[in-house]
C-alpha positions as CSV (number, residue, x, y, z in Angstrom):
1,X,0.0,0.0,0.0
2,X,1.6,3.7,-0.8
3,X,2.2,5.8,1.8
4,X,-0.3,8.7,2.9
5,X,2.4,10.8,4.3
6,X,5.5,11.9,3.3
7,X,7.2,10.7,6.6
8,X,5.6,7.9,5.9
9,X,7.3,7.7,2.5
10,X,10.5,8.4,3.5
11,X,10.7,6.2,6.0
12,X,9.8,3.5,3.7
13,X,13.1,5.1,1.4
14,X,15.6,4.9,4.0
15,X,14.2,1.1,4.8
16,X,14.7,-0.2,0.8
17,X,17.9,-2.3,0.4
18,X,17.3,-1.6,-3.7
19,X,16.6,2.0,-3.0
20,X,19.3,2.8,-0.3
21,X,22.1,0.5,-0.5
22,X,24.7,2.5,1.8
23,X,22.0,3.7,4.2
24,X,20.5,0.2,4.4
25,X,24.1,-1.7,4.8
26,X,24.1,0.7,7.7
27,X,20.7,0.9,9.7
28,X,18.8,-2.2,7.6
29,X,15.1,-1.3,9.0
30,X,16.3,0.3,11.8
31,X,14.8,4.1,10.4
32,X,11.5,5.2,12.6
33,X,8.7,7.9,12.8
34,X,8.6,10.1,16.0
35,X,10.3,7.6,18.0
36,X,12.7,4.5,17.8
37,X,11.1,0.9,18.8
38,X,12.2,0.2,22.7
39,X,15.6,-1.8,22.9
40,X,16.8,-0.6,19.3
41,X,20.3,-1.6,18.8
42,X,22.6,1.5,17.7
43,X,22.8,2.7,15.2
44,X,19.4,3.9,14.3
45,X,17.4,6.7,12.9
46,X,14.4,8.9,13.9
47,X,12.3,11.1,11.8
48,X,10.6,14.0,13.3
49,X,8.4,16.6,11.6
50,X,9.2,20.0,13.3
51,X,7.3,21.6,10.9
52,X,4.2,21.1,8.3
53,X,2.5,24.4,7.3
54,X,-0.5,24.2,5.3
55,X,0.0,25.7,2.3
56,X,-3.3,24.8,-0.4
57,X,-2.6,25.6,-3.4
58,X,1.5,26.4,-2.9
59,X,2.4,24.4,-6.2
60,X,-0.4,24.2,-7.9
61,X,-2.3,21.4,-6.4
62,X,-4.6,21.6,-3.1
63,X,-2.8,19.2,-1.5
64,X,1.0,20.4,-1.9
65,X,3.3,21.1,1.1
66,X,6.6,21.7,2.2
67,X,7.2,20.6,5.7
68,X,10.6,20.0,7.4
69,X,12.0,17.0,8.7
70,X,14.9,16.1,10.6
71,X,16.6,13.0,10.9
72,X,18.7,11.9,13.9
73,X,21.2,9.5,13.7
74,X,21.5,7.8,17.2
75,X,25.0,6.0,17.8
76,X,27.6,5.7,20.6
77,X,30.4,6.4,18.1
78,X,30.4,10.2,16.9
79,X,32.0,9.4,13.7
80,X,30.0,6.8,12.6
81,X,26.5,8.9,13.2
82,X,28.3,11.5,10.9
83,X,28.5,9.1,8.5
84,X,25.4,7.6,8.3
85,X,24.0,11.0,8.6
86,X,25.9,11.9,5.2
87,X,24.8,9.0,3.8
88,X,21.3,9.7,4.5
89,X,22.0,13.0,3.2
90,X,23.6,12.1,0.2
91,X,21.0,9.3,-1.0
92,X,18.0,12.2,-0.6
93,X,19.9,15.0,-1.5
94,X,18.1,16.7,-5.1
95,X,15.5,13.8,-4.8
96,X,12.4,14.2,-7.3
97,X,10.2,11.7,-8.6
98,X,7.7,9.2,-7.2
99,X,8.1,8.2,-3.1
100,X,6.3,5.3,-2.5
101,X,2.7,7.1,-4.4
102,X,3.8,11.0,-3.0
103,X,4.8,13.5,-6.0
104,X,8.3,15.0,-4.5
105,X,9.2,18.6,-6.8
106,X,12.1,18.6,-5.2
107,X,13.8,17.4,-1.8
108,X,16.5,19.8,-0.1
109,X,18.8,18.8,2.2
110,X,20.7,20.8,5.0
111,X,23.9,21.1,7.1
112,X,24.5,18.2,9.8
113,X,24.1,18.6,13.3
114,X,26.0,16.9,16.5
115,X,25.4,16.5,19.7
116,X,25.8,14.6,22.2
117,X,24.0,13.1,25.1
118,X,26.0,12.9,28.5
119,X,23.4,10.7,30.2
120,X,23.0,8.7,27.8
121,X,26.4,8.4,26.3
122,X,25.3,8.6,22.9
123,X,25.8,11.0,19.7
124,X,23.0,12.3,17.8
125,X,23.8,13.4,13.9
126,X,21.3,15.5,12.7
127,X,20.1,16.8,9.3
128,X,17.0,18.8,8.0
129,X,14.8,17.8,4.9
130,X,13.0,20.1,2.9
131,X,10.5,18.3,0.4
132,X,8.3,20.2,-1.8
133,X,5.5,17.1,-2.6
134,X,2.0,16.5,-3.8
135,X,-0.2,14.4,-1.3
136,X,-1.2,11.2,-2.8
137,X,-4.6,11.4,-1.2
């Protein structure tokens, strides 16, 4: 079944071994919505949509948008959530065309992020997605 969201869609991206060969050698299915199964080995990744304006009409079809996305890169080895995090960034980066049954105009992608969480002793890579995309619904 195509995805209804574009989260949805590119979750469903990230998780394709023929779609994302180096990000999939990396995480395999290990790429989540909002928040990571419980007792998820590292590395992993986690979508969040920090924002989703409604914008009818923006491109020419009701229901266009252009929300933005981050995706963290959870692992206890800084280098290696760069990594995947450029990966990530590289396999979306100028990204048009069909996503699983959403329209994408055009995906940006922007600088990496890294932090670091001293309680939990891990590293968190960070980038921002930008897609421009026609709702499938």
């Amino acid at each position: 079944m195509p995805s209804s969201y574009i989260e949805q869609a590119l979750v469903t991206l990230l998780r394709s071994s023929s779609s994302s060969s180096e990000v999939y050698a990396e995480l395999g299915k290990k790429v989540f919505f909002a928040e990571a199964e419980s007792a998820t080995a590292k590395p992993y990744a986690v979508l969040h949509t920090v924002s989703d304006p409604h914008m009818p009409f923006a491109f020419g079809e009701a229901n266009s948008g252009q929300p933005r996305i981050q995706i963290s890169v959870y692992d206890d080895d800084r280098f290696n959530a760069l990594e995947i995090a450029h990966k990530i960034r590289k396999r979306l980066r100028f990204f048009s065309g069909s996503m699983d049954g959403i329209t994408v105009h055009k995906l940006d992608v922007g600088g990496t992020v890294l932090l670091r969480d001293p309680d939990e002793n891990v590293y968190q890579a960070s980038i921002d997605v930008l897609p421009i995309y026609i709702d499938a619904s």
